[in-house]
C-alpha positions as CSV (number, residue, x, y, z in Angstrom):
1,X,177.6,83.4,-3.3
2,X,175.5,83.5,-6.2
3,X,175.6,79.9,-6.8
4,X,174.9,79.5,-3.1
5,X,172.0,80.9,-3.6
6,X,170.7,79.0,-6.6
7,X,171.6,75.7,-5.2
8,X,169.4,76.3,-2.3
9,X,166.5,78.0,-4.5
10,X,166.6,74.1,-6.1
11,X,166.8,72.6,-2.8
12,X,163.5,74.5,-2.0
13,X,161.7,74.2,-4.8
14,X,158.3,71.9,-4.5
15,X,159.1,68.3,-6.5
16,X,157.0,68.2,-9.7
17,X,154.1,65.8,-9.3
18,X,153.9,63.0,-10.9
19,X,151.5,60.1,-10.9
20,X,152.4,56.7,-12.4
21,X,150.2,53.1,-13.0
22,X,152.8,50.6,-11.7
23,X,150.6,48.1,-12.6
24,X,147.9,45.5,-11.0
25,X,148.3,44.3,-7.3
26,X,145.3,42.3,-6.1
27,X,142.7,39.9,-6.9
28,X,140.2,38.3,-4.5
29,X,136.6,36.5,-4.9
30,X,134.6,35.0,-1.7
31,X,131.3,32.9,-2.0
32,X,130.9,31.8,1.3
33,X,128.9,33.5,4.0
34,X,131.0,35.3,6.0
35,X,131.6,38.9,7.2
36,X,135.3,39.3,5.6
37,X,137.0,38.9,2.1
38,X,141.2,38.2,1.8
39,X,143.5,37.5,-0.6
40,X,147.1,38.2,-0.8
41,X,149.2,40.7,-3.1
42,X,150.2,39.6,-6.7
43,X,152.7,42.3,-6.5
44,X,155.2,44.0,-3.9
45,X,153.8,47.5,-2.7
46,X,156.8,49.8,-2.8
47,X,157.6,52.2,0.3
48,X,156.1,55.2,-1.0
49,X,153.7,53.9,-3.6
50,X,149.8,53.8,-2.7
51,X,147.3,50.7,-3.6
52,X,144.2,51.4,-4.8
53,X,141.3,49.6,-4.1
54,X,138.3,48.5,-5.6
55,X,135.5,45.8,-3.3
56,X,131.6,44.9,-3.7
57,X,129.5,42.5,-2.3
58,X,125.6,41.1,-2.9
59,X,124.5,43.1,-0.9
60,X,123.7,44.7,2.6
61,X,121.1,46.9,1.7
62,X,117.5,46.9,3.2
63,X,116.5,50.6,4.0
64,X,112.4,49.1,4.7
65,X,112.0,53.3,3.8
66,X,111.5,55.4,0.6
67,X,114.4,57.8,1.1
68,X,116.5,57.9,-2.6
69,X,119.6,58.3,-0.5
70,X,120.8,57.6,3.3
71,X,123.9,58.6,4.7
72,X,124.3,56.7,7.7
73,X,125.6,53.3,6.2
74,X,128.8,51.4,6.8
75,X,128.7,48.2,5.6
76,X,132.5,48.3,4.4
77,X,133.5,48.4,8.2
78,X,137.2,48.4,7.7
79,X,140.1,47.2,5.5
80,X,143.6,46.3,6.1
81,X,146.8,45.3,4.0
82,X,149.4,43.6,6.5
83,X,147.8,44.6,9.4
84,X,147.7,48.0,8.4
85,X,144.7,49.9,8.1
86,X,143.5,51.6,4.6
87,X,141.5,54.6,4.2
88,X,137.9,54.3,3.0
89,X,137.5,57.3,-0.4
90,X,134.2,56.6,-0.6
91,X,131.0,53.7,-0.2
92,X,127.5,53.3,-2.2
93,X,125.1,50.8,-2.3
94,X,122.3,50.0,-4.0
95,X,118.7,48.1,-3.2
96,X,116.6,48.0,-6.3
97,X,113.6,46.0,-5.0
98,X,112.3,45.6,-2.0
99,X,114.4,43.0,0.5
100,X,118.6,42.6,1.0
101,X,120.5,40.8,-1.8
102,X,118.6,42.9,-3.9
103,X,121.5,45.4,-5.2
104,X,125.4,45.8,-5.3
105,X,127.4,47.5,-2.4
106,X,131.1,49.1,-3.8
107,X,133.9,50.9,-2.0
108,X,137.0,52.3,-2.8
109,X,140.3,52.0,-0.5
110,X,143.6,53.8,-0.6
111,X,146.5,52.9,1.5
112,X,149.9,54.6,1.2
113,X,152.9,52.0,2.0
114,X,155.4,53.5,4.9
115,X,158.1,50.3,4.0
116,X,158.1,48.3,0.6
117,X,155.4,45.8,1.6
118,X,156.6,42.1,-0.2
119,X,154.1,39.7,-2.5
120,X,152.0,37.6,-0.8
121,X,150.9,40.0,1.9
122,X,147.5,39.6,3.3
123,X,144.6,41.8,2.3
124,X,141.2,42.1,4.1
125,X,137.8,43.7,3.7
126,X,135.4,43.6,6.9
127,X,131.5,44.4,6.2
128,X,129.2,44.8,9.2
129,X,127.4,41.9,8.5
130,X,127.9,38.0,6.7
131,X,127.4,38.5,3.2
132,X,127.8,35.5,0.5
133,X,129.4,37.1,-2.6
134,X,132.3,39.4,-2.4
135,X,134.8,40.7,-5.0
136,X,137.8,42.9,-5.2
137,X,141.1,44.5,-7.2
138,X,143.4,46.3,-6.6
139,X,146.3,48.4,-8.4
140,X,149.6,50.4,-7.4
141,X,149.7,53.9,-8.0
142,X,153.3,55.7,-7.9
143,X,153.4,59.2,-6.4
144,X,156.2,61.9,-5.6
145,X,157.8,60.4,-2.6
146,X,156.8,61.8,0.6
147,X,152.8,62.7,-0.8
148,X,149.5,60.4,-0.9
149,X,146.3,60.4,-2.7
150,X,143.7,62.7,-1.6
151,X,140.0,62.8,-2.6
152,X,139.2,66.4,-4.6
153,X,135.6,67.4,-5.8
154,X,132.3,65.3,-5.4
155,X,132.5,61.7,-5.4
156,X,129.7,60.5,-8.5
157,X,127.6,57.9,-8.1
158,X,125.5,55.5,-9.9
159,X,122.9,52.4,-9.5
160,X,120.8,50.3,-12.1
161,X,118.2,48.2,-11.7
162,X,119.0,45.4,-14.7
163,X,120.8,48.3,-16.5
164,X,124.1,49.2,-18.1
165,X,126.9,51.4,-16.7
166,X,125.8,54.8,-17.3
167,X,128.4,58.4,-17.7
168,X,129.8,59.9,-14.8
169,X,131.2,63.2,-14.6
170,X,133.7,65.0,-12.1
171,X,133.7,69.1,-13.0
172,X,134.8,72.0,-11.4
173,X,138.5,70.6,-10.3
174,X,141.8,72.8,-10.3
175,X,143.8,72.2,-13.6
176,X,146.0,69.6,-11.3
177,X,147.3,65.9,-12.6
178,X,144.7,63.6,-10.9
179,X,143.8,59.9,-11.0
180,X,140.4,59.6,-11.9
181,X,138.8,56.0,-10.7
182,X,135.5,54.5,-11.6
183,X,134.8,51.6,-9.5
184,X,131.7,49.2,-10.1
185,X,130.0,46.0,-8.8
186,X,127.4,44.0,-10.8
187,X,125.4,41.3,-10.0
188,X,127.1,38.9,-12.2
189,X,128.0,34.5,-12.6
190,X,130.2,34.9,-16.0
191,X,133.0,37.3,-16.4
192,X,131.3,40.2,-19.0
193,X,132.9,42.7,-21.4
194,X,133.7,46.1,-20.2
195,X,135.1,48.5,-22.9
196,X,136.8,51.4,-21.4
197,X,136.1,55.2,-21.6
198,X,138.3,56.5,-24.5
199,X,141.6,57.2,-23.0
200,X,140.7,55.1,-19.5
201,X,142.5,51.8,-18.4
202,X,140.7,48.6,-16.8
203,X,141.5,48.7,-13.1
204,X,140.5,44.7,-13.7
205,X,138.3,42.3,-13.2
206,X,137.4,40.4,-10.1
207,X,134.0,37.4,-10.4
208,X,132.6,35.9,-7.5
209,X,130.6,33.0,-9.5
210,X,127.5,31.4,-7.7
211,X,126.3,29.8,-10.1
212,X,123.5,32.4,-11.0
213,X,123.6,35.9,-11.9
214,X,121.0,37.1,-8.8
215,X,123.3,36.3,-6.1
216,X,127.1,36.3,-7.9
217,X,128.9,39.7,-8.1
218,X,131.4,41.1,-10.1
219,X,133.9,43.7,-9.4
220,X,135.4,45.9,-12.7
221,X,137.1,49.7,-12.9
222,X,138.6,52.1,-14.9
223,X,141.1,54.7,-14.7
224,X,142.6,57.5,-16.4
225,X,145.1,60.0,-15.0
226,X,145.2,63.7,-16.9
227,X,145.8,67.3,-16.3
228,X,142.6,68.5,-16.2
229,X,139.8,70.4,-14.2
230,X,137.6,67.5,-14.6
231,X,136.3,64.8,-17.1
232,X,134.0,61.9,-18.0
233,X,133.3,58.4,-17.1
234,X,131.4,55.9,-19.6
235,X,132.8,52.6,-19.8
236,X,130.3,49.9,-21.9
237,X,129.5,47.0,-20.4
238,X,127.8,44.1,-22.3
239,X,125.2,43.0,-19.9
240,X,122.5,45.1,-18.3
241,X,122.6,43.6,-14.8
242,X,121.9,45.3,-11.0
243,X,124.8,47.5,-10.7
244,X,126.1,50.1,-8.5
245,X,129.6,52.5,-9.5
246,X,131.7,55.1,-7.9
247,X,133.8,57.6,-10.0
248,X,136.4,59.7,-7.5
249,X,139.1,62.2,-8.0
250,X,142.4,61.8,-6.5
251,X,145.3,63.9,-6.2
252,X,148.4,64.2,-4.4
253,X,149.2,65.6,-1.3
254,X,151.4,65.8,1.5
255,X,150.8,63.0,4.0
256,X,150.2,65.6,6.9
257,X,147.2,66.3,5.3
258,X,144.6,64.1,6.2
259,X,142.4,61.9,3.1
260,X,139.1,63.1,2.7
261,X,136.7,60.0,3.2
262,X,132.7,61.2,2.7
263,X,129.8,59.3,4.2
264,X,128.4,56.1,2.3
265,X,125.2,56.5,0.6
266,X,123.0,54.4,-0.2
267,X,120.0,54.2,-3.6
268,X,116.9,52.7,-3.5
């Protein structure tokens, strides 16, 4: 009886989460004007696994007010991987002079895979209006089967006007495993540098190349995962260009619950 009991005490018990970098998924770059960006998968998305996400563009934003921050945009409309939609974490953009194409717009996407999705599957970001340059990675994240990603805490943002990347940091958090995820866009025609926080990861490197650095955009990130209640962002980058970044926690959770996405804000 006794070993009855154990064996369903062990049948109960909660599996021990663990989250894993399987490794980089997607690459796309658009410089036409149009009102979408897609590429396909480098990589199969295994059932179970989530893609992360990292898109920008140049740039949506054109407030014509003198409000620091506005809650009510969407220019990352919707995103899909093989027809199936992904859940926005979090939007910013940035206008740092007066008129649109004056700034960066970033957004991160998640999407948990219900069947093993195979290389070469189509990817697509829609933005509420035509935009020229457009840039975007993506990675796959391993998680205890039957659990997502979930946003924890208060997403961190930044914008610079002809600036380096600045630190971001996420406090306050639960002592929980997460994946923390900077995501950045710059206003960018070469490939830069990007030195990683100490004990962060590139996410990658995406360049939409115009020919000049005003209307070209660049897509980088970083992650790190740890066992923490919180921690710091402050990756180097070599060229001091218009730039906007996100930095998000993520945890797992049980896909009943739902992902917490916030509202897109906009600097000026």
């Amino acid at each position: 009886m006794k070993y009855l009991v154990l064996a369903l005490l062990l049948i109960a018990a909660p599996a021990h989460a663990a989250i894993t970098d399987i490794g980089a998924l997607f690459t796309a770059n658009g410089t036409s004007s149009t009102t979408s960006l897609s590429g396909t998968t480098s990589a199969d998305l295994e059932i179970n696994n989530v893609g992360v996400f990292v898109v920008s563009g140049d740039n949506l934003c054109d407030s014509g007010t003198t409000t620091d921050i506005i809650s009510d945009q969407n220019f990352f409309t919707s995103a899909t991987i093989d027809g199936n939609a992904m859940t926005k974490i979090a939007e910013a953009c940035s206008e740092v002079d007066t008129g649109i194409e004056t700034g960066v717009m970033t957004a991160i996407y998640i999407y948990r895979a219900t069947a093993t999705l195979a290389t070469g599957v189509t990817v697509t970001f829609n933005f509420s209006s035509a935009i020229t340059a457009k840039a975007a990675l993506g990675r796959e994240v391993g998680v205890t089967a039957g659990n997502t990603l979930a946003l924890v805490g208060t997403p961190q943002y930044e914008a610079q006007d002809s600036g380096i990347l600045g630190a971001l940091t996420i406090s306050g958090l639960s002592n929980v495993e997460t994946y923390f995820i900077r995501g950045s866009g710059q206003e960018r025609d070469t490939s830069s540098t990007m030195t990683p926080t100490t004990n962060y990861t590139s996410f990658g490197l995406a360049n939409a190349d115009t020919g000049t650095s005003l209307t070209s955009m660049e897509t980088r990130g970083e992650f790190r995962i740890l066992t923490g209640t919180g921690d710091t962002s402050d990756p180097q980058l070599n060229a001091a260009v218009d730039n906007v970044s996100i930095y998000v926690a993520l945890r797992e959770a049980a896909t009943a619950a739902s992902v917490k996405p916030i509202s897109p804000v906009m600097f000026q």
